[in-house]
C-alpha positions as CSV (number, residue, x, y, z in Angstrom):
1,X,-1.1,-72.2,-20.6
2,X,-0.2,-71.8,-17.4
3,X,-2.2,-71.6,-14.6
4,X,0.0,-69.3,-12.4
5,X,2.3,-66.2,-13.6
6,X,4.5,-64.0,-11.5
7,X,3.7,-60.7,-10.1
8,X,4.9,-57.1,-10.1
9,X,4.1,-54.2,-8.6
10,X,4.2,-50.6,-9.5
11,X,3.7,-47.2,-8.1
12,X,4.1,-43.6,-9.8
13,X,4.1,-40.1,-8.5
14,X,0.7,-37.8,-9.3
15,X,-1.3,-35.4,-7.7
16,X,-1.9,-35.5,-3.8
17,X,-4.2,-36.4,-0.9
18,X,-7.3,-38.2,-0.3
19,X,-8.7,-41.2,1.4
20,X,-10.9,-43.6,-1.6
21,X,-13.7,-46.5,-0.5
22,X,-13.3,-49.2,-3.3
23,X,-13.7,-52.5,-1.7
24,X,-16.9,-54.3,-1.7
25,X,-16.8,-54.2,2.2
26,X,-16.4,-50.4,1.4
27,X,-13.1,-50.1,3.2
28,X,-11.2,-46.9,3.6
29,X,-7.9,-48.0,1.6
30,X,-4.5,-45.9,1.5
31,X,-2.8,-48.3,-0.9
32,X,-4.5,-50.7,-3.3
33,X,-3.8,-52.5,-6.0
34,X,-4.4,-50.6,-9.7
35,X,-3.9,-52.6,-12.4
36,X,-2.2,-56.4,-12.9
37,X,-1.0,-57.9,-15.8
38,X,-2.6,-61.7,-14.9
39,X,-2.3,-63.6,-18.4
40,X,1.3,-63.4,-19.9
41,X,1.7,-62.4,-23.5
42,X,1.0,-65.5,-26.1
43,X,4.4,-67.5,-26.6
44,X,5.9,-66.8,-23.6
45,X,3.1,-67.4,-21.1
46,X,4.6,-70.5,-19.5
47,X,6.9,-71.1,-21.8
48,X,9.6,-68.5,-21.1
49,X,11.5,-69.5,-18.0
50,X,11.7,-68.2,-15.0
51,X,8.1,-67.7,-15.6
52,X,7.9,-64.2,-14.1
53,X,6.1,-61.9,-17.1
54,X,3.4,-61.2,-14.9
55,X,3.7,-57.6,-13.4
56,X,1.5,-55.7,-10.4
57,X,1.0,-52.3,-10.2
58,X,0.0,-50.5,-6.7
59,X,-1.4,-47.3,-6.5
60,X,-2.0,-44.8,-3.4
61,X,-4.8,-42.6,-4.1
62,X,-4.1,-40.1,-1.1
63,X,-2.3,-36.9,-1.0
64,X,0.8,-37.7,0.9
65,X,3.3,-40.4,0.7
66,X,2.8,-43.5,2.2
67,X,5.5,-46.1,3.6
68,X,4.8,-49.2,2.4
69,X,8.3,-50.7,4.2
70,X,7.2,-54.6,4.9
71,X,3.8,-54.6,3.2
72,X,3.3,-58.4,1.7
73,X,1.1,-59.7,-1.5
74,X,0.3,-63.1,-1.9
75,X,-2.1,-64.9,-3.9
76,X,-2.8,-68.3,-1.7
77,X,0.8,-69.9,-2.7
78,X,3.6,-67.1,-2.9
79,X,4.2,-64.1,-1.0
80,X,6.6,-61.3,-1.5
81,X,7.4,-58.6,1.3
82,X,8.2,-54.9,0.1
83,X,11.9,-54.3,1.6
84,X,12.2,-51.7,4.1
85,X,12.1,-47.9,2.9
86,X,9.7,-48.2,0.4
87,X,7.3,-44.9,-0.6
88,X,4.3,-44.5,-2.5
89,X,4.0,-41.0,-3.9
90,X,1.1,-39.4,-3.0
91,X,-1.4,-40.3,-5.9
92,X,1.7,-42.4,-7.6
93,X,2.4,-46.1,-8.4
94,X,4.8,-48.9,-7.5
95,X,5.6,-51.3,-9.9
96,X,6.4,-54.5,-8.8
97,X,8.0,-57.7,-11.7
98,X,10.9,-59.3,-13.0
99,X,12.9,-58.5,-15.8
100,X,11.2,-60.3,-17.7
101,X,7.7,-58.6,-17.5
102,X,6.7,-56.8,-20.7
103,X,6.6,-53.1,-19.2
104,X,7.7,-51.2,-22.0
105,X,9.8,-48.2,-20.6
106,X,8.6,-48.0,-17.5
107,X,10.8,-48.6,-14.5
108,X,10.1,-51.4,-12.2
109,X,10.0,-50.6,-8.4
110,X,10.6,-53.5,-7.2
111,X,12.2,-57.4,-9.4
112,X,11.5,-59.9,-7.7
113,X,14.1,-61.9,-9.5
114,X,16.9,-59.8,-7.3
115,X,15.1,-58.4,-4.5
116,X,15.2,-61.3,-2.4
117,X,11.6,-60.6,-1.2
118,X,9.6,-63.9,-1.9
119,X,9.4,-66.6,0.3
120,X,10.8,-69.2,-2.5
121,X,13.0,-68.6,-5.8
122,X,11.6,-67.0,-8.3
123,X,10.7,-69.1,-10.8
124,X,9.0,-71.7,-7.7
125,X,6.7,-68.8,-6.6
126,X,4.0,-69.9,-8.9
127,X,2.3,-68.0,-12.4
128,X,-0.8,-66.4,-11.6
129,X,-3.8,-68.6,-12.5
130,X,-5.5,-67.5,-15.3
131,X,-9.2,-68.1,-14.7
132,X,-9.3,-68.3,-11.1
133,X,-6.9,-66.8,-8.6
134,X,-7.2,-64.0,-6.2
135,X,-4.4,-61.2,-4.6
136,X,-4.3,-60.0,-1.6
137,X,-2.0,-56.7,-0.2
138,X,-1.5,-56.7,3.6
139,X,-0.1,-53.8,5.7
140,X,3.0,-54.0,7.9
141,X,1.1,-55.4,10.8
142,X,-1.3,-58.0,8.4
143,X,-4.2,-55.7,8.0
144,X,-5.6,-56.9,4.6
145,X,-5.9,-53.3,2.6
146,X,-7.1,-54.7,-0.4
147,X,-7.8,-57.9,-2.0
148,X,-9.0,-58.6,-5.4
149,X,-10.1,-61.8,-7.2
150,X,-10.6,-63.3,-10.5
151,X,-13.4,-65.9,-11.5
152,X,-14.2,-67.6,-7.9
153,X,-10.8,-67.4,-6.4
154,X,-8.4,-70.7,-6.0
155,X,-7.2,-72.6,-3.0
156,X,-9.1,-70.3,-0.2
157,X,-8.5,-70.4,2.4
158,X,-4.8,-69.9,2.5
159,X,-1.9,-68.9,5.0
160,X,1.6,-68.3,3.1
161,X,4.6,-67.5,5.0
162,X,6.4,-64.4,4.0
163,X,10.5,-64.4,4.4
164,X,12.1,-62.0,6.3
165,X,13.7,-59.0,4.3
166,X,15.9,-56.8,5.8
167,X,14.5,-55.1,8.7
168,X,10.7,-56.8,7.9
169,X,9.8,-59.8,10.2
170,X,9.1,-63.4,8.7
171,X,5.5,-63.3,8.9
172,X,2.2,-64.9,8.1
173,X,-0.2,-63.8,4.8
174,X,-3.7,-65.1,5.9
175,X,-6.1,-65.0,2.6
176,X,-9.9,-65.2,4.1
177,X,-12.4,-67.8,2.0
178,X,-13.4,-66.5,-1.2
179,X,-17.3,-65.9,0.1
180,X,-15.5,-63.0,2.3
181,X,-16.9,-59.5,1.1
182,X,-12.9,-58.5,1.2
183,X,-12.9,-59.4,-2.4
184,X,-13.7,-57.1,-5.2
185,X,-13.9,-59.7,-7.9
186,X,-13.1,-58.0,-10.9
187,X,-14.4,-60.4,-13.4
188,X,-12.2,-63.2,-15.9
189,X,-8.7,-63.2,-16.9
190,X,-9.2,-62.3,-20.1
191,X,-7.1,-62.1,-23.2
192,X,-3.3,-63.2,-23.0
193,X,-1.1,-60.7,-22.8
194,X,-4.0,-58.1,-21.7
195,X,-4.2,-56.7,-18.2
196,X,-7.2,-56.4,-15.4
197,X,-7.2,-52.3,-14.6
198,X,-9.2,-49.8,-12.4
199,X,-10.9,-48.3,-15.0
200,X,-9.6,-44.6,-13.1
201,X,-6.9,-44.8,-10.4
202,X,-8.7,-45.9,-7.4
203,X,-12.0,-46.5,-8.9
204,X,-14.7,-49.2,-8.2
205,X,-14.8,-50.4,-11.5
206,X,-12.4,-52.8,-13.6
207,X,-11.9,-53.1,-17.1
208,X,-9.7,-54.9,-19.6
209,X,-6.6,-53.2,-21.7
210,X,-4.2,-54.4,-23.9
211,X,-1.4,-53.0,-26.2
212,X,-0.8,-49.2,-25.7
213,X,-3.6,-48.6,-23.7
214,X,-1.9,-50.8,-20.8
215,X,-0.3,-48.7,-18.4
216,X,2.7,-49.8,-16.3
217,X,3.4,-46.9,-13.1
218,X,1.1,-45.0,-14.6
219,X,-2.2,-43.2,-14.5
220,X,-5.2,-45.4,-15.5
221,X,-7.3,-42.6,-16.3
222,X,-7.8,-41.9,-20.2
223,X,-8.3,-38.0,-21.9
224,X,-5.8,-35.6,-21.1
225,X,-5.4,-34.5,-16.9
226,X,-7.6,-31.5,-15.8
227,X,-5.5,-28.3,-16.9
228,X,-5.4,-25.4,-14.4
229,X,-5.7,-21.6,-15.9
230,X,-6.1,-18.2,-14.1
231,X,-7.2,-14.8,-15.8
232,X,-5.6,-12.6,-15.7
233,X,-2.4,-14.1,-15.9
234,X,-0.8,-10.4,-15.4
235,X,-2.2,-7.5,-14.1
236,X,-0.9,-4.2,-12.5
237,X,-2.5,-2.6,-9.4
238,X,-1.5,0.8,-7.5
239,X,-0.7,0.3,-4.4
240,X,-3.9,-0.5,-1.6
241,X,-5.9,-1.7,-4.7
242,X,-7.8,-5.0,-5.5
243,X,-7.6,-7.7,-8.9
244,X,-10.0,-10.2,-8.8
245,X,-8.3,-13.6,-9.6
246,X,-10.8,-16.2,-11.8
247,X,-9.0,-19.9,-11.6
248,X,-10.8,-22.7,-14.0
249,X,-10.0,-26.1,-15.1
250,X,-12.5,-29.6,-13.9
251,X,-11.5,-29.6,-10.5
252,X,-13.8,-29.3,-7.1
253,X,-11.9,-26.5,-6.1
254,X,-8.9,-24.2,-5.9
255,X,-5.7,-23.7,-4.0
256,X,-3.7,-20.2,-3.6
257,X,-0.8,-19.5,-2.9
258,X,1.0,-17.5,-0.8
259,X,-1.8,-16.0,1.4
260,X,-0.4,-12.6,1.7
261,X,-2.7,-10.4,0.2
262,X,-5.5,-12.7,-0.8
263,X,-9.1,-12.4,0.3
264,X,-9.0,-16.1,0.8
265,X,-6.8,-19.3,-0.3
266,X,-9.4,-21.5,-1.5
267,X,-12.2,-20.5,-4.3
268,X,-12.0,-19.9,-8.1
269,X,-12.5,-16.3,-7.8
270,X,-9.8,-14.8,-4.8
271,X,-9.5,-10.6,-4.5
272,X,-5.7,-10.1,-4.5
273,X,-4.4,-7.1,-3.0
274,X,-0.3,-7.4,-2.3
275,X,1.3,-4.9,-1.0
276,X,4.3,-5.6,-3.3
277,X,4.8,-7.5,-6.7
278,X,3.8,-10.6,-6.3
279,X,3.3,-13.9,-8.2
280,X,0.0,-16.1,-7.3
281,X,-0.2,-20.3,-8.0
282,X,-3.2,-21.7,-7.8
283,X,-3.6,-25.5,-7.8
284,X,-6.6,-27.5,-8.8
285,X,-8.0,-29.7,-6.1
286,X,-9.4,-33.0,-6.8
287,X,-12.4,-34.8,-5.5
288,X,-10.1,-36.3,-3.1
289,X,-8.9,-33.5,-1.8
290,X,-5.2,-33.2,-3.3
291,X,-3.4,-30.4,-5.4
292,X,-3.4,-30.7,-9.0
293,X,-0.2,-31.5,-10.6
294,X,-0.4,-28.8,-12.3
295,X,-1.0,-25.5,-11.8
296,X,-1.0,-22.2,-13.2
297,X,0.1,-18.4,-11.9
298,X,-0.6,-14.7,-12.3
299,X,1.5,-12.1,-11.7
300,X,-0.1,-8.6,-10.2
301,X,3.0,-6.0,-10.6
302,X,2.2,-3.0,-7.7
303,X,3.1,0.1,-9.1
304,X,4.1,2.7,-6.3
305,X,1.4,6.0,-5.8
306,X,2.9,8.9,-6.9
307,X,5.2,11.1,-5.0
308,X,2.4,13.6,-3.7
309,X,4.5,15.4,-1.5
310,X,4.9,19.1,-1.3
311,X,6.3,22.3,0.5
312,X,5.5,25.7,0.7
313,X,8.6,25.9,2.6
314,X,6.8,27.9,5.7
315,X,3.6,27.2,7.4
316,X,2.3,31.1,7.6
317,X,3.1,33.7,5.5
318,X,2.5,37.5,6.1
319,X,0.0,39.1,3.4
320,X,2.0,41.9,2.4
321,X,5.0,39.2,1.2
322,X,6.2,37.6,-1.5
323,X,3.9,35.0,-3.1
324,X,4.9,31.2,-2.0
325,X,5.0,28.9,-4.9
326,X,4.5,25.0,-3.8
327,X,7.4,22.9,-4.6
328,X,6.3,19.2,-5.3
329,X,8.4,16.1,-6.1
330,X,10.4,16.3,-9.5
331,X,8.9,15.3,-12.4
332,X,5.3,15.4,-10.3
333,X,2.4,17.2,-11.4
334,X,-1.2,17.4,-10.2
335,X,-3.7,19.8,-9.2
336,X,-4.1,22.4,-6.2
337,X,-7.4,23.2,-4.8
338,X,-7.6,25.0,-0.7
339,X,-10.5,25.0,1.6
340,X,-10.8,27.3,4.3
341,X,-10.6,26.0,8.3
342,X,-13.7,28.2,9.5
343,X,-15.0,31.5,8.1
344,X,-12.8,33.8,6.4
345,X,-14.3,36.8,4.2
346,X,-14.5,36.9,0.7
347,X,-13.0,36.2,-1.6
348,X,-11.0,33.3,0.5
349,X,-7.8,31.8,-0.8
350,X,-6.9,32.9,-4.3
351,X,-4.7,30.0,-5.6
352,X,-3.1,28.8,-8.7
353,X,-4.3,25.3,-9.2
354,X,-1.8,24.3,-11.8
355,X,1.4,25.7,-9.7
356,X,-0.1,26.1,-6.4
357,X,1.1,29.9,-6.0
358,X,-1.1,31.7,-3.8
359,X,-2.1,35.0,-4.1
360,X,-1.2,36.5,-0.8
361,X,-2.3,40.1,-1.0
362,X,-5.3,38.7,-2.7
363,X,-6.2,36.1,-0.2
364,X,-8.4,36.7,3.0
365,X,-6.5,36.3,5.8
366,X,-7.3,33.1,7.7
367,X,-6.3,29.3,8.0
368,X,-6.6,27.0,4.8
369,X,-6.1,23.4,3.8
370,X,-4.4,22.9,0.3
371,X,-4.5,19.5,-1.3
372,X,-2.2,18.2,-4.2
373,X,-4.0,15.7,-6.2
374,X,-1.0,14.1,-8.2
375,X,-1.9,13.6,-12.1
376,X,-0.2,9.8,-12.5
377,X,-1.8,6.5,-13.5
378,X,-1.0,5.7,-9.7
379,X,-2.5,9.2,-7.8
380,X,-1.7,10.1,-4.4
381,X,-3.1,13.3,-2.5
382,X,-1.3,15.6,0.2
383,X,-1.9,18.1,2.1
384,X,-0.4,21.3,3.7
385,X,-2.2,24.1,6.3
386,X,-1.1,27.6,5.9
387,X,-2.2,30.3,7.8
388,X,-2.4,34.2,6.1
389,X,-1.1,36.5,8.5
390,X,-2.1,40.7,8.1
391,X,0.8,42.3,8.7
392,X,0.6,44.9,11.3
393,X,-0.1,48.5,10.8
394,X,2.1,51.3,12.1
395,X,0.3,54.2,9.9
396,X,-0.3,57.6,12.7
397,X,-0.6,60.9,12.8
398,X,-0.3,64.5,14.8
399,X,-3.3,66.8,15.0
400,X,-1.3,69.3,13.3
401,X,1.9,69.6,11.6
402,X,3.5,72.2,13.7
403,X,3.7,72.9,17.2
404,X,4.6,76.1,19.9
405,X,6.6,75.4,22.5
406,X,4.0,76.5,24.9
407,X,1.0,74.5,23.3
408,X,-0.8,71.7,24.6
409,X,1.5,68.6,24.4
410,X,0.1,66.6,21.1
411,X,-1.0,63.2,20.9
412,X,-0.7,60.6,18.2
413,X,-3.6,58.6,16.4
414,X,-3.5,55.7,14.9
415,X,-5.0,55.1,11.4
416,X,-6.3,51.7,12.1
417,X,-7.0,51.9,16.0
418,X,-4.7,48.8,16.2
419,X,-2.2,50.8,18.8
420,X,1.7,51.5,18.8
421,X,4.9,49.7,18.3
422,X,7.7,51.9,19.9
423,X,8.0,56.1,18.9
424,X,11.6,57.3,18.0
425,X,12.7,60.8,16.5
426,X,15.8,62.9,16.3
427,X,17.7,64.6,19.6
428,X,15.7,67.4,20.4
429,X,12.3,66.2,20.7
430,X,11.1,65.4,24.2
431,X,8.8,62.2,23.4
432,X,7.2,59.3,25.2
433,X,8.6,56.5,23.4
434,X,5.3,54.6,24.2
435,X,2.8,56.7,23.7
436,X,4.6,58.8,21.2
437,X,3.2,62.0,23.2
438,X,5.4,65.1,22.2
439,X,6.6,67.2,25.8
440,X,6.6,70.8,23.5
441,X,8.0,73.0,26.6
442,X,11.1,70.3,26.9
443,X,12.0,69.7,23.2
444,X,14.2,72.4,21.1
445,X,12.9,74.4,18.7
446,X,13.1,72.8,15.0
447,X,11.4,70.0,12.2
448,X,11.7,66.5,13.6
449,X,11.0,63.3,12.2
450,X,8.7,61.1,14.3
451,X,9.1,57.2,13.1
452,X,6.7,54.5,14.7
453,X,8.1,50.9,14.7
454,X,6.0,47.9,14.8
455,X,8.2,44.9,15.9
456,X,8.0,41.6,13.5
457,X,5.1,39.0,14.7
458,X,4.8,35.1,13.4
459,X,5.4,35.8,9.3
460,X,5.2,39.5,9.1
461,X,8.2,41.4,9.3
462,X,8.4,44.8,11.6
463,X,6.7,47.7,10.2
464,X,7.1,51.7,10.3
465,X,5.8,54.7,9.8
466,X,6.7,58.4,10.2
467,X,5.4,61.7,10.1
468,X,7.4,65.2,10.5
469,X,6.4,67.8,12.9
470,X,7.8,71.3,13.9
471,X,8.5,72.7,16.9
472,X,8.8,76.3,17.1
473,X,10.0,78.7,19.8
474,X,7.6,81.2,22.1
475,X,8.6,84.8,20.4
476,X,9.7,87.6,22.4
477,X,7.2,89.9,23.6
478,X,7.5,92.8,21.0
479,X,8.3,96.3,22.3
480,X,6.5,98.8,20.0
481,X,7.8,102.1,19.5
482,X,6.4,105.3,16.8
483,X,7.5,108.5,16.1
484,X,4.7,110.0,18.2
485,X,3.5,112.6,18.7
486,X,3.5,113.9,14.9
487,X,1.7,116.8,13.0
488,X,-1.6,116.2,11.6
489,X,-0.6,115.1,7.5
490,X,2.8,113.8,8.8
491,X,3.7,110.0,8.4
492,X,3.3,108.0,12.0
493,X,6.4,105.2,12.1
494,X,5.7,102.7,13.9
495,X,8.4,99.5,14.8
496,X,9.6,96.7,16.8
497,X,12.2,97.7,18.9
498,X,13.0,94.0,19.3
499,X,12.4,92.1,16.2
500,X,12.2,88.5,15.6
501,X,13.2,87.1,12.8
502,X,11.0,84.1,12.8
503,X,7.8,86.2,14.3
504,X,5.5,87.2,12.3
505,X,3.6,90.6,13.3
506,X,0.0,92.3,13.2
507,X,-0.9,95.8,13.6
508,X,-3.7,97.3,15.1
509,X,-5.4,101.0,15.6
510,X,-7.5,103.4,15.5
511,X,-8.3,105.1,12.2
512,X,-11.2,105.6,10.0
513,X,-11.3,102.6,8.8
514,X,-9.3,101.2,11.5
515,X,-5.5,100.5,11.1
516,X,-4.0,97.1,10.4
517,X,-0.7,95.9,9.0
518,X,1.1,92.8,9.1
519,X,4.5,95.1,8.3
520,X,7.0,94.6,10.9
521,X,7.1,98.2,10.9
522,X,4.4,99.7,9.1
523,X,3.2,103.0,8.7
524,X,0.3,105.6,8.6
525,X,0.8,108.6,5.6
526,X,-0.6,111.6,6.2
527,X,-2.2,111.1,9.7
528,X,-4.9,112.6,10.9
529,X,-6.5,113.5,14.9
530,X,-8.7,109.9,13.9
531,X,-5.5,107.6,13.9
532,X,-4.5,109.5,17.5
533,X,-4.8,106.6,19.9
534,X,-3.5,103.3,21.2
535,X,-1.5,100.8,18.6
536,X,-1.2,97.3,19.4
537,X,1.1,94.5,17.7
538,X,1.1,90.8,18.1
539,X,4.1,88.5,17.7
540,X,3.6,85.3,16.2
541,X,6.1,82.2,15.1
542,X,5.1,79.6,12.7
């Protein structure tokens, strides 16, 4: 068997950041090598020619790429340089053989047997020794990253020229002396046909795997990846309310995403509150830092508060009107309930809490608060302040009903001692239109309607009242005459010589009992010396 065997390397994309210590010297790495395929498979191992079956695989445990443009491996007697442009997923692999090298389906990264990246043709570059033999991976500017060995090592130590590729400088590949604590030595060859392999990506620890469980730009790590779940995974929230998001899965931690909304973007239990509908992903995040490949997502749907809106169309309203109804959104429904803005007397607002009428002529007057509370799975209040107005009262009256020109001018009085609006009556009647104060000597004999108006103030609308009065004329002074003098048992005639015919009259005189008669021209029968004397008669109209 031979004791050298070409290399590969391979690389594969995963998860995301993180910085790993895995050499012995307990050196940050970025980019190590993950698994290597050292003894070829039986029957071919140095046999098959160009002998390149052996394959390396590199593996970069952070959570961003990595350019690995001009990188070089060597093990003491080859070197190969990684052409310019190279990337290394974050947490992915680079798989670097020849066609020859048994990696199943996966996909190599970089053949050496066409690249044109070793310093020496492919099948001079040397097999990898089987029982003792080291590799070492150096950065662009020869930093050693990583360096592994096998048994004690072979040939240390070593400097190997590296070619030129492309836009990568010929260089130099110094491997240090196998008692350097740069090596991890991951134990013997082992089994042909069997690869040396972290036993996880990035780990400490190496183990030995053959058949299936060899893994080619591919995860090392064995059991199926750490699955991400969130409860719920839909939920629906009015608008301005909270879901509490639970994330699980075997990670050290969580990722949300986007922010809006969320109490915080980090945590397995987040209090979402977006403002619209909205779909959450949360990530796992590894030990090292890095999102999960996977992921899972919850969708909160926000359901828009009810339409609470509503008119009463006026923000006042006169107690003796109509009774306003509220109006609210179509299709909305909800309850009514009014508080009063300071003291009002009993029995306050009287309101109808399914329709929201209120009860004007009920209602104290006063300045209220009405709420509609909305009945929907999403409830919204309003709120509207009406005032209740009382309408003004224009209700007066006369001392009496009828008046003589030559009385005492009347004055009106109000029923509610609130005062006048402005007096108005027919032609005829001498009036203050202010005071409403009839001038009897200046208006005309006759039946008048007096009206007093009230002028409309805020929601009440002008008001009047009106009472009739009469206004009658001074009678003539009545001019009595008689029959006198007549025989004792004669009739006396007495009469008005100028009659009214809107007076009325009395009669008076002597007599035993003493005359009196409302006749305008009465009479005394069978007179007697008694009724001798003076007769008096008084005139009166209305």
């Amino acid at each position: 068997m031979p004791t050298r065997v070409k290399v590969v390397f391979k690389i594969a994309l995963f998860a995301i950041t993180g910085l790993f210590i895995f050499s012995p010297a307990a050196k940050a790495q970025s980019v190590m090598i993950n698994e290597v395929l050292i003894n070829g498979p039986g029957g071919c191992d140095g046999a098959c020619m160009p002998n390149t079956e052996e394959w390396i695989e590199l593996y970069n445990p952070t959570c961003s790429p990595v350019d690995i443009s001009c990188y070089r491996i060597s093990d003491g007697d080859f070197a190969i340089t990684i052409p310019s442009g190279s990337v290394i997923p974050a947490q992915g692999y680079f798989l670097i053989g020849s066609t020859n090298s048994p990696v199943g389906t996966a996909v190599l990264d970089l053949n050496i047997g066409t690249c044109g990246c070793t310093n020496g043709p492919v099948n001079e570059i040397g097999v990898f020794g089987n029982s003792n033999e080291q590799l070492v991976l150096t950065n662009a500017t020869g930093t050693i990253l990583n360096a592994i060995m096998w048994g004690t090592g072979q040939g240390l130590p070593a400097t190997v020229p590296a070619s030129a590729v492309g836009t990568c400088a010929a260089t130099t590949v110094n491997l240090p002396v196998a008692a350097s604590p740069t090596y991890e030595n991951i134990g013997a060859a082992g089994s042909g046909g069997c690869t040396k392999a972290r036993s996880t990506d990035g780990s400490l620890t190496w183990t030995e795997r053959c058949t299936t469980a060899i893994t080619p730009r591919a995860s090392n790590n064995t059991g199926p990846a750490p699955v991400v779940t969130v409860l719920p995974a839909t939920a629906a929230v009015c608008q301005g309310q909270s879901v509490s998001l639970t994330a699980s899965g075997s990670f050290t931690n969580f990722s949300w995403s986007p922010a809006a909304g969320l109490s915080s973007v980090t945590g397995s239990i987040v209090a979402a509150t977006p403002t619209v509908t909205t779909t959450y992903t949360v990530h796992g995040v590894t030990s090292a830092g890095c999102l999960s490949g996977t992921f899972a997502t919850s969708t909160i749907t926000v359901q828009q508060a009810d339409n609470a809106n509503f008119t009463y169309g006026a923000a006042s309203f006169c107690k003796s009107a109509a009774n306003p109804v509220a109006t609210a959104a179509p299709g909305v429904t909800g309850t009514f309930s009014g508080t009063a803005n300071g003291p009002v007397s009993p029995p306050g607002l009287i309101l109808n809490s399914t329709t929201g009428e209120i009860n004007l002529g009920l209602s104290a007057t006063g300045s209220y608060t009405i709420t509609f509370t909305t009945s929907g799975s999403c409830s919204a209040q309003s709120t509207q302040t009406v005032s209740i107005v009382a309408p003004a009262s224009a209700c007066f009256s006369y001392p009496a009903q009828s008046y003589c020109q030559n009385g005492t001018n009347p004055s009106p009085t109000s029923c509610t001692g609130t005062g006048f609006g402005t007096f108005s009556s027919q032609a005829g009647l001498s009036f203050n239109s202010t005071t409403g104060v009839i001038n009897l000597a200046s208006s005309l004999p006759g039946t008048y309607r007096v009206y007093n108006t009230i002028a409309a103030s805020g929601p009440c609308a002008a008001v009047v009242d009106s009472v009739e009065v009469e206004i009658l004329p001074v009678p003539a002074v009545p001019v009595a005459t008689s029959n006198s003098p007549v025989c004792s048992g004669s009739t006396l005639q007495l009469s008005i010589a100028n009659p009214d015919a809107l007076a009325s009259y009395a009669w008076t005189g002597p007599g035993t009992p003493a005359f009196s008669s409302t006749a305008q021209n009465p009479s005394v029968t069978n007179a007697q010396t008694n009724n001798s004397g003076i007769y008096s008669v008084t005139a009166t109209v209305g």
